[in-house]
C-alpha positions in Angstrom: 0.0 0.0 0.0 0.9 3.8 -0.3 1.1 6.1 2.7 -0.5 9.4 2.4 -0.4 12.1 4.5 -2.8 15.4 3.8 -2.2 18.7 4.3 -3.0 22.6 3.9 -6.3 22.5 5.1 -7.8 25.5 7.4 -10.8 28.2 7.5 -11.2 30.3 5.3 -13.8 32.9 3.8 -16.7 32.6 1.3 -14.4 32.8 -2.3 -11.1 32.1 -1.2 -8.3 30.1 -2.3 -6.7 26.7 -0.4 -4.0 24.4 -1.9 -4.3 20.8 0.2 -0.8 18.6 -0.6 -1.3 15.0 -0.4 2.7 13.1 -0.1 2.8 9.6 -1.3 5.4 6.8 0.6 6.0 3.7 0.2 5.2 1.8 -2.8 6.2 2.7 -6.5 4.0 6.2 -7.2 3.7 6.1 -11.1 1.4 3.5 -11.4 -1.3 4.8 -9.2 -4.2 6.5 -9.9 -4.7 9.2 -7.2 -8.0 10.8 -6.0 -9.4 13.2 -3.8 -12.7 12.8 -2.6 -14.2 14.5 0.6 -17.3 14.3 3.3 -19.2 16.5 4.7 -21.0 15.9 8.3 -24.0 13.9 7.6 -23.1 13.2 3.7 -21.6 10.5 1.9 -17.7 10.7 1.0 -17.8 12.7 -2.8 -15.6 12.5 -5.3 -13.3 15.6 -6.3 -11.4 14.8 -8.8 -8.3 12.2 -9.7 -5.1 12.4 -11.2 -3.6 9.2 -13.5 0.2 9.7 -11.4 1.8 8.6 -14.9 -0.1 10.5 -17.3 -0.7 13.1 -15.2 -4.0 13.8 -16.7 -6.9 14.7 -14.1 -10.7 14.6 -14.3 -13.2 16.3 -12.0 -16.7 15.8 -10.5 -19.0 18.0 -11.1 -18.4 20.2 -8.2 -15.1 20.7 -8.7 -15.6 21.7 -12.3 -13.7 25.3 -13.3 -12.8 25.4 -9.5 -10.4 23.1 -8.6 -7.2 22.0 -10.1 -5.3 18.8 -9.3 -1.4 18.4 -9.9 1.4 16.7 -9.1 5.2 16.8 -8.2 6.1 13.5 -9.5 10.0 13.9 -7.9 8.2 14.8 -4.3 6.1 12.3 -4.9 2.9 14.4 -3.8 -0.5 15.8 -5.3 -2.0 18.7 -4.9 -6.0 20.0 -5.2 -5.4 23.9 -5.5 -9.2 25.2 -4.8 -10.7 28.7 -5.8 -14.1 30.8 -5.4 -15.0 28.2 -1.7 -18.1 28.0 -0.9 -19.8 27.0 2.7 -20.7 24.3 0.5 -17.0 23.1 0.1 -17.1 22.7 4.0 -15.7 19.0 4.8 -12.7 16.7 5.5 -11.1 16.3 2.6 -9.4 12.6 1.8 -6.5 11.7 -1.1 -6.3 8.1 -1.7 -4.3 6.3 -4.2 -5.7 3.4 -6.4 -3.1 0.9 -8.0 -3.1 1.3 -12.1 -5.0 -1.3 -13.7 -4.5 -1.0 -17.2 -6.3 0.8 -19.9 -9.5 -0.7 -20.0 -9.9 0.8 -15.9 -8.4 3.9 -16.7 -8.2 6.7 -13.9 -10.6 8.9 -15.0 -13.8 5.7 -14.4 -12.4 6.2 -10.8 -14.8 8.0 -9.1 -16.0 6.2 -6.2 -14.3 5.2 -3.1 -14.5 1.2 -2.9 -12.0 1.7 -6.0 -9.0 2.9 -4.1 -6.2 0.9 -2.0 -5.1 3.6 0.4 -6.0 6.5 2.3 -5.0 9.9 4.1 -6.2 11.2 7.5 -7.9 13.5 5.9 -8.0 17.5 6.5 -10.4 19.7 7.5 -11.5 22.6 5.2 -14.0 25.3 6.8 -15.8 27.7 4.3 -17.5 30.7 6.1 
């Protein structure tokens, strides 16, 4: 399994900016597919976006959509979701997991629920107000 470790989260107000980092240990990072997803108190965990770790091509969920940007540092070995224009509706714990590479017929971006990843982060706590 990977390790991951979040961070970057905080409060902050109605249309500001946050970048979360996400750092990846242990096994080999290229051949992962890596998501973020969070959950809100009372909801079900959501897909953000993910990010195929060798293509480094990332898709979105609809809420993310124009908003959010995912990238990655493939020499730190570490993702990033770079977030604009929060909303209290972006209030949640939010969760990268990593999803071993299974070829091109389960490519990264048909990842968007949670059951389909490995490993997971602690999570960090973003506050919209």
């Amino acid at each position: 399994h990977v390790q991951l470790v979040e961070s970057g989260g905080g409060s902050v107000q109605a249309g500001g900016t946050l970048r979360l980092s996400c750092a990846a240990s242990g096994r080999t990072y290229s051949k992962w597919c890596m998501g973020w997803f969070r959950q809100a108190p009372g909801k079900e965990r959501e897909g953000v976006g993910v990010i195929s770790a060798q293509a480094g091509l990332a898709y979105y969920g609809d809420s993310a959509k124009g908003r959010f940007i995912i990238s990655q540092d493939n020499i730190k070995n570490e993702i990033y979701l770079q977030m604009t224009n929060l909303g209290p509706d972006d209030t949640a714990v939010y969760y990268c997991a990593a999803g071993r590479y299974r070829g091109a017929s389960y490519p990264c971006s048909s990842r968007r629920t949670p059951n389909e990843y490995d490993s997971w982060g602690q999570g960090t706590q973003v506050t919209v107000s």
